[in-house]
N, C-alpha and C positions, 0 to 999 in steps of 0.2 A: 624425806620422811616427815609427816605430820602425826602428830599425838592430840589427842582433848579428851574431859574428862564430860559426860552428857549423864545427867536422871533420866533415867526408865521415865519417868511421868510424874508430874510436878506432885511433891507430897509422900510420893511413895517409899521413899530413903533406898531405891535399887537405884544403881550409879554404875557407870560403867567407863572404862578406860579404850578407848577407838585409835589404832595405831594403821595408818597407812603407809607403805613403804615400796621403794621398786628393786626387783631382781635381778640379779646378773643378766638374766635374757629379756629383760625390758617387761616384763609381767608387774603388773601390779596388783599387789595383796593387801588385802583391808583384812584384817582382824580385830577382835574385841575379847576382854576380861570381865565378865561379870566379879564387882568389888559388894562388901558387906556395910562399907559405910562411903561419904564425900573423901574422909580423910585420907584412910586407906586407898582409893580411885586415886587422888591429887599425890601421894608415895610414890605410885605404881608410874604414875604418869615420868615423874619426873626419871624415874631408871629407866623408862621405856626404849631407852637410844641403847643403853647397856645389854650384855649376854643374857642376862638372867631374867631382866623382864619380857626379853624375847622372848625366852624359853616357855618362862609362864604365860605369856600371851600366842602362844602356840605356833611362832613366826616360823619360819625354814632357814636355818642357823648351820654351819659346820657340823656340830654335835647336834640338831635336831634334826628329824624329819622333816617332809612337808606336809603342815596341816589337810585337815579331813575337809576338802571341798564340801560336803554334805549331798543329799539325797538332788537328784532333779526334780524341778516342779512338778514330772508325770507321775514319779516315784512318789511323792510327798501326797500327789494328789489321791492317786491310789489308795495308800496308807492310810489317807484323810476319811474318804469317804466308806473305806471297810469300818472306820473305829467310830463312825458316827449312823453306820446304819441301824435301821430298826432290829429289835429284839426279839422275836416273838416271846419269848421267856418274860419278859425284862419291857411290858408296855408302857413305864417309864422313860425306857431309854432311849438314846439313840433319836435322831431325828421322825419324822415321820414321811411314811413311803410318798406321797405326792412332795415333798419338801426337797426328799433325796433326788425323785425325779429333776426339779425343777435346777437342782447344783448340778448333775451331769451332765445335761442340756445346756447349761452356762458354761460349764468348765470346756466340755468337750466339740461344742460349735464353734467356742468366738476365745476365751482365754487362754486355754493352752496352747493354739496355731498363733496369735498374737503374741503373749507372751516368750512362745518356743519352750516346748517340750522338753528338750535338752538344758535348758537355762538352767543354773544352780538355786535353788531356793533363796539362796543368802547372797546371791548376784543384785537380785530385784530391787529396785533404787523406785525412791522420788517420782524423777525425772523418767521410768517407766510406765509408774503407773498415770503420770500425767499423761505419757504419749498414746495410753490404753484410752483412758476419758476420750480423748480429743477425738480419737478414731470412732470409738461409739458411736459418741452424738456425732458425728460427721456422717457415719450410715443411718441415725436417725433424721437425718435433715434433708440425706438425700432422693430426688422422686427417680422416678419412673423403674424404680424395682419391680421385678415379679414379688406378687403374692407369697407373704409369708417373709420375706426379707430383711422386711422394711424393721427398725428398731424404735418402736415407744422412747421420750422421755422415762417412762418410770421403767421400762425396761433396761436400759442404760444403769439406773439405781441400780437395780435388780443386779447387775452384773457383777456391779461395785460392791455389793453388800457379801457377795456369794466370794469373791476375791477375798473380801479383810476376813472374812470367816477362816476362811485357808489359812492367811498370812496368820491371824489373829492365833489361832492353831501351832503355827510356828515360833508364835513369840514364846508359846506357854512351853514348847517343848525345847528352848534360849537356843535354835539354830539361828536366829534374827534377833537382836535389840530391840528393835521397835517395827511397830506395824507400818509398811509406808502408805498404806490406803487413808488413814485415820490423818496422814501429815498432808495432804491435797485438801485444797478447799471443797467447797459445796458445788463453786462454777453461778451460774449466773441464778437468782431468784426467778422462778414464774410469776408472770405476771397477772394481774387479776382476771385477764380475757382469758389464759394460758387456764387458770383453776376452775376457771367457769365452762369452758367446753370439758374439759377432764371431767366433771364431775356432773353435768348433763350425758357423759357418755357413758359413767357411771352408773346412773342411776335414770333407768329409763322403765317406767311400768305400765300397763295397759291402762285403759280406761276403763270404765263401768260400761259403756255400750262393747266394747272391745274384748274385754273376759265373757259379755251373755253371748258374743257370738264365735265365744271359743266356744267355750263349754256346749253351744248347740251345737256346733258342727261336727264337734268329736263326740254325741249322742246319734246325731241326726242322718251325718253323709254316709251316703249310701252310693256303691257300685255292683255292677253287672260282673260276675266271676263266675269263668263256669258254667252258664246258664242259670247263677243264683245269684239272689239280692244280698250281699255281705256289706256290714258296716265295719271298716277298717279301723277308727280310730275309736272304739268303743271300748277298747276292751283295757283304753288305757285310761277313760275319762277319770277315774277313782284317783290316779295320780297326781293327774292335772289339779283336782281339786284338791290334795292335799297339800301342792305345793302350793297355790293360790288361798287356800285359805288358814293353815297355820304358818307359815312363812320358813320350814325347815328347808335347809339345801336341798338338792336334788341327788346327791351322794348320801345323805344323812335318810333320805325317805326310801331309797334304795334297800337301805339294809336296817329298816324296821322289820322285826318277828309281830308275831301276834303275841308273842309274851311281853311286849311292850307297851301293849293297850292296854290301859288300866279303864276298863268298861265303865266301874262304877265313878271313877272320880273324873271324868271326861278330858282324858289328857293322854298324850303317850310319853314314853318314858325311851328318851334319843340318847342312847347308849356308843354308838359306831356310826359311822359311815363309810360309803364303797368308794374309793378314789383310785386311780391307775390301775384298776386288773384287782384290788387288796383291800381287805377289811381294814379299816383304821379307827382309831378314835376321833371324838367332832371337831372340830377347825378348834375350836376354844380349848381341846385339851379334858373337856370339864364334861360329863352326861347334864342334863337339865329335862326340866318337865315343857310341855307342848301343848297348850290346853285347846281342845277341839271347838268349833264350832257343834252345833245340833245336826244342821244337814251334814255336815264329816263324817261326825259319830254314826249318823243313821248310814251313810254310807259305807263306810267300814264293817259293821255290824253285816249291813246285806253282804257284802264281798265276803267277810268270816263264813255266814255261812252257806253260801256259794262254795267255799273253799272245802267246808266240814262233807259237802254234799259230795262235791265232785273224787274224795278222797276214801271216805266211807261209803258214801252211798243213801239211801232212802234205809232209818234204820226203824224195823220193826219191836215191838215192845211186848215180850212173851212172858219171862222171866224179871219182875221188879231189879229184886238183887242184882242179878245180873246185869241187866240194865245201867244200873249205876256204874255198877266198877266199868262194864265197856265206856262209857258215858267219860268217868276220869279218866279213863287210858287215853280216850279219842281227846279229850282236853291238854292233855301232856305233850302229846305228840304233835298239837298242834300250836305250842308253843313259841315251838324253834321253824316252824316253817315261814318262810318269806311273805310278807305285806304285797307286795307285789313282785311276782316273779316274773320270768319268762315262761313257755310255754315249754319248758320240760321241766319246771318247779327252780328251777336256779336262780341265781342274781342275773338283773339284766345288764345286759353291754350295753353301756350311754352311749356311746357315739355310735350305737347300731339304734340306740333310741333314738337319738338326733337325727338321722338320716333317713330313717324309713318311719318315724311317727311325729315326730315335731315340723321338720321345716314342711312335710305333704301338707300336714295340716292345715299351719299357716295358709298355704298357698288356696288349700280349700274355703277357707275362712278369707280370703281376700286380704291377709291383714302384713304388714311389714315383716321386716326380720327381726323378729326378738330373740332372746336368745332364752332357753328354760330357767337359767338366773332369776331374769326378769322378773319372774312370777312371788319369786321371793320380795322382790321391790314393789310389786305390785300388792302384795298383803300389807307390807310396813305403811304405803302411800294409804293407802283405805282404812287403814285406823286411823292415821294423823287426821286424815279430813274430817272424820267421825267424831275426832277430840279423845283419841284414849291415852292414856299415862304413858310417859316416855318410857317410865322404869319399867313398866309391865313391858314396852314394846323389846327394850333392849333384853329382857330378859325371854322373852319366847322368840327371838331371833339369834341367841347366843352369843351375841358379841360380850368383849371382853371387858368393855366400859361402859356408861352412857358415855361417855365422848363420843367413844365411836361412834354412838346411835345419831348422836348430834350430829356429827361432820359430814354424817350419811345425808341426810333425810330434815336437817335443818331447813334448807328452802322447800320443802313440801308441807312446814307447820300453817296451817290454818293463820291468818291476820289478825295473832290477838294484841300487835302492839297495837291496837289502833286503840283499843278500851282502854287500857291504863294511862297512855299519856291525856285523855280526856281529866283525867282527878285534877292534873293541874290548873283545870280553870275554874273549879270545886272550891269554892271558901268555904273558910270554917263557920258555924252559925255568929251571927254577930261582928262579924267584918265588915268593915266601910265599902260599898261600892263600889268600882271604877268605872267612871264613863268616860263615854269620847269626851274627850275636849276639859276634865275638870282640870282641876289645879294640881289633884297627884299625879297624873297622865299627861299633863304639860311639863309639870319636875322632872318624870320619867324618862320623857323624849331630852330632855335640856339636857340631861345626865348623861 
């Protein structure tokens, strides 16, 4: 039998008494006493061998039962992610729908067949979640996987973070002492070469010849259907340019209304975005404003009323009065209708956008695989070059910091260290020369 007395976490005054011991039938039982001070814990410890600390440490005794093994990890898991789903009530709460995707896809691919289903929550040790690590990165190291397989370094992260989340969840509800994800190291640091392909793979945007020959080809290409001349990628070019030139997601441009353009102050107002099949709120949690370029605005403006036409119709003007109040209704109504929809007025399906309007494109356009992201990085890269204010850029791209903005988009700044460090060869007026070869530039070198 082993006793010790460990703190919750350095500072915190939660202290805990850990008693391991072996059973008649060779089982071994770890249990713990959450204590209210050190002192108290280092008491409890010392009766620990005795009935009675047994009993309060919930051990399996003559007169006691046997303690409550607790929930299994599938149970726990379950529980977890009903009490952390989104709200519709409650869009505070609850995680958010692409968020929740991305933990069942962790939990229910690689952690709960790894860890075992059946495992006890309060089983999971250390020296598990080490053996989880090792195995990731061991499928992220390894080649010749089929497509889709293969595990990222940050996806690895990604595993781990989505693990202590759970655990972290158990600490709160005291089935577990301590988190063991939080007790493993980092694992090895990436290396400079490591952060520098990561973050070129990051952060990849068209060029300025490379967007005019997007943009013409999704005007311009034209096919034989039918016995008719139809331009396929036409009908989406409005998009295109919206993500290219104010820099919003492509989830977030999705589910712009027309109640979102504010006409007169040339900006839209990014309320939601469409992710997994679900309206949500923007990546940052926060609405912000999106200020237009001219050609956007004029573009948008023509699509509105494109949109006024095709919905009403060609309207006749017989009745002033009249006129008006139709005029506001047809305003109202047009409100809540979709920026760009699909062809029965609904939200459209990305990855049916992806497949039958982006990658054709491309391929019409002669140009790589970018992915519609891109376009987003391609706006941020075309103001840096131009010289515009980071805080402006971070703030019409929504992130959560300028750091962010920084850690992004840092090697795309323009070379303006070259001008400042020039001041240092800059004397003040009335300062003694230095030339080759005097006597302070001989002291100089001597020194």
């Amino acid at each position: 039998m082993a006793v010790w007395v460990k703190e919750k976490q350095a500072g915190s005054g939660i202290w805990w008494v850990f008693r391991k011991s072996r059973l008649p039938d060779g089982r071994i039982i770890r249990t713990s006493k959450r204590c209210k001070s050190k002192k108290a814990a280092e008491q409890l410890a010392e009766k620990a061998s005795g009935l009675e600390a047994a009993i309060k440490m919930g051990l399996p005794t003559p007169e006691a039962p046997p303690p409550d093994p607790g929930p299994t990890l599938k149970e726990f898991v379950t529980a977890y992610l009903a009490r952390v789903a989104p709200d519709a009530g409650r869009p505070d709460a609850g995680l958010k729908v692409s968020t929740i995707k991305d933990y069942r896809s962790c939990l229910e691919s690689r952690l709960l067949p790894l860890l075992g289903e059946e495992t006890r929550i309060s089983a999971i040790s250390s020296r598990d979640v080490k053996a989880l690590k090792a195995t990731l990165e061991a499928a992220s190291n390894r080649k010749g996987r089929r497509r889709g397989q293969k595990l990222s370094r940050r996806n690895v992260e990604k595993h781990l973070r989505v693990l202590s989340a759970v655990l972290g969840d158990a600490v709160d509800a005291e089935l577990i002492p301590l988190n063991p994800v939080s007790t493993i190291g980092k694992g090895r640091t990436r290396s400079s070469r490591e952060r520098h392909a990561e973050e070129k793979r990051r952060v990849d945007a068209l060029s300025e010849v490379e967007l005019t020959t997007l943009f013409a080809t999704a005007e311009a290409h034209a096919i034989e259907r039918a016995g008719k001349t139809v331009y396929p990628f036409r009908k989406h070019a409005d998009l295109l340019l919206m993500l290219a030139d104010s820099g919003v997601r492509i989830g977030e441009a999705l589910a712009l209304q027309w109640g979102d353009v504010a006409w007169r102050g040339d900006y839209v107002h990014v309320r939601r975005a469409y992710t997994c099949g679900a309206l949500d709120v923007p990546k940052s949690g926060r609405a912000r404003k999106v200020y237009l370029t001219p050609r956007l605005k004029d573009a948008l403006w023509q699509r509105h009323q494109a949109a006024r036409r095709d919905r009403f119709g060609n309207v006749t003007v017989l009745d002033l009065e009249q006129h008006i109040a139709d005029e506001a209704e047809r305003d109202a109504a047009m409100m809540t209708a979709w920026v760009f929809p699909d062809g029965t007025g609904e939200l459209i399906d990305l990855d049916n956008l992806r497949r039958r309007f982006w990658y054709p494109l491309l391929t019409a356009a002669k140009l790589k695989c970018y992915r519609l992201h891109d376009l987003r990085h391609t706006y941020a890269s075309r103001l840096l070059s131009r010289g515009a204010n980071v805080k402006f850029i971070q703030q019409q791209l929504g992130h959560s910091s300028l750091k962010m903005t920084l850690d992004t988009y840092s090697h795309l700044l323009p070379g303006e260290h070259e001008g400042p460090v020039t001041i240092l060869d800059q004397l003040p007026s009335g300062s003694p020369q230095v030339t080759q070869g005097s006597p302070t530039s001989a002291a100089d070198a001597a020194a």
